[in-house]
C-alpha positions as CSV (number, residue, x, y, z in Angstrom):
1,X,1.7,-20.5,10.6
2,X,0.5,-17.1,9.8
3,X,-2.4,-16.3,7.5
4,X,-0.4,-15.8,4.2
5,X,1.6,-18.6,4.6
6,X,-1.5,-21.0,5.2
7,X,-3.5,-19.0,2.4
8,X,-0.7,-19.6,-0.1
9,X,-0.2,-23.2,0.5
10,X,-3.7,-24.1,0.0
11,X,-4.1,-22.3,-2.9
12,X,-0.4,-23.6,-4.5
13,X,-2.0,-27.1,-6.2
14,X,-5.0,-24.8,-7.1
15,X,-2.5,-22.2,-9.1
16,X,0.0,-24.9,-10.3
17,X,-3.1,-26.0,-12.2
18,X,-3.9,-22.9,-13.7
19,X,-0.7,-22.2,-14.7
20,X,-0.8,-25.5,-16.8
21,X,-4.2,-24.6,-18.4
22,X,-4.2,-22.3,-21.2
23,X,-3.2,-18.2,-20.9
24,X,-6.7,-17.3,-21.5
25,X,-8.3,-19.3,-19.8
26,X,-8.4,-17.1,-16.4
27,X,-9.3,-13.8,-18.3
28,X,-12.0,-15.6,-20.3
29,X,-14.1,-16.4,-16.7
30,X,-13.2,-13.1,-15.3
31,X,-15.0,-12.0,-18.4
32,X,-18.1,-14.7,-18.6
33,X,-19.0,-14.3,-14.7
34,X,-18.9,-10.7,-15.2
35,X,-21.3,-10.6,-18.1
36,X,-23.4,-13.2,-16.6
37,X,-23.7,-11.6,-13.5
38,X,-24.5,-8.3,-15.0
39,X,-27.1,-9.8,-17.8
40,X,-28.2,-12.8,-15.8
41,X,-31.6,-12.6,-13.5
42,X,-30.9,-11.1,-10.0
43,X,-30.6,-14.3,-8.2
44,X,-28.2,-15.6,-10.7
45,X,-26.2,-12.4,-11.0
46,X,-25.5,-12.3,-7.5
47,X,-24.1,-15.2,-7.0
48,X,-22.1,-14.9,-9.9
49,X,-20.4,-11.1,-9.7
50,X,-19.7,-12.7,-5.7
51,X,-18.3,-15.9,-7.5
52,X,-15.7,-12.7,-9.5
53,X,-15.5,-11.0,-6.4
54,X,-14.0,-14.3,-4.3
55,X,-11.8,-14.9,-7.4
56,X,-10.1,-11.6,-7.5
57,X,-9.8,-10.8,-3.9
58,X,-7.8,-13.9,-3.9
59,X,-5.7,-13.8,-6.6
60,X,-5.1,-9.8,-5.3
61,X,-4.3,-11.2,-1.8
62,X,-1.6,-13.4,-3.0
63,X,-0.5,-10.9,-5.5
64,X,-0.2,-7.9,-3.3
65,X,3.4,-8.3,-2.0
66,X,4.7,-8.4,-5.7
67,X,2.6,-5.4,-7.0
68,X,3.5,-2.2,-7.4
69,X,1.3,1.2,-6.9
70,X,-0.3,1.0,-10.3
71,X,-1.0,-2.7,-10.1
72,X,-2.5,-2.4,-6.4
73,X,-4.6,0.7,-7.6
74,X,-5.8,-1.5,-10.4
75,X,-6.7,-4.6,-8.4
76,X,-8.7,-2.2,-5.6
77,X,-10.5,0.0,-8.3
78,X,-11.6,-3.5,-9.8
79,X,-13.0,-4.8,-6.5
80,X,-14.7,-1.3,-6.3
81,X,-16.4,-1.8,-9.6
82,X,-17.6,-4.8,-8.7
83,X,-19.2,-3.9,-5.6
84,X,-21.1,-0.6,-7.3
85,X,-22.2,-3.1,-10.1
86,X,-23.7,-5.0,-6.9
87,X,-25.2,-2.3,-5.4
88,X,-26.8,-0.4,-8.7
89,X,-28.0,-4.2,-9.3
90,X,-29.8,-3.9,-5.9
91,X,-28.2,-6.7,-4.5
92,X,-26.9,-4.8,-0.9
């Protein structure tokens, strides 16, 4: 079984779940570890802008064969941001 195909059916019971939670619920902790890991102390803030990063390199990974330019663009430059918020931050 290649990589994908083990990746994806791991993380199947994880998405059937939140695709039975609430729309919002996925945006709003894209939104609270960002903020916390941007206002919270340095010890704190790493762990959670890593905890963001884990979160949408994985959801990009099983999105990528569906996305077009644009949405691949998108899903990189995010990644990128994070990674300069973790380096201004001083964490690398």
């Amino acid at each position: 079984m290649d990589l994908r195909r083990t990746v994806e059916a791991r993380s199947a019971p994880v998405l059937l779940w939140l695709s039975s939670r609430p729309k919002v619920l996925l945006p709003a902790l894209v939104v609270v570890l960002l903020v916390g890991g941007l206002a919270a102390p340095p010890a704190v803030g790493l762990v959670l802008l890593v905890a963001l990063a884990a979160v949408l390199l994985w959801l990009s990974y099983l999105s990528w064969p569906a996305l077009d330019g644009r949405g691949r663009a998108l899903r990189v430059a995010m990644l990128l941001l994070i990674a300069v918020a973790l380096v201004q931050r001083g964490y690398a």
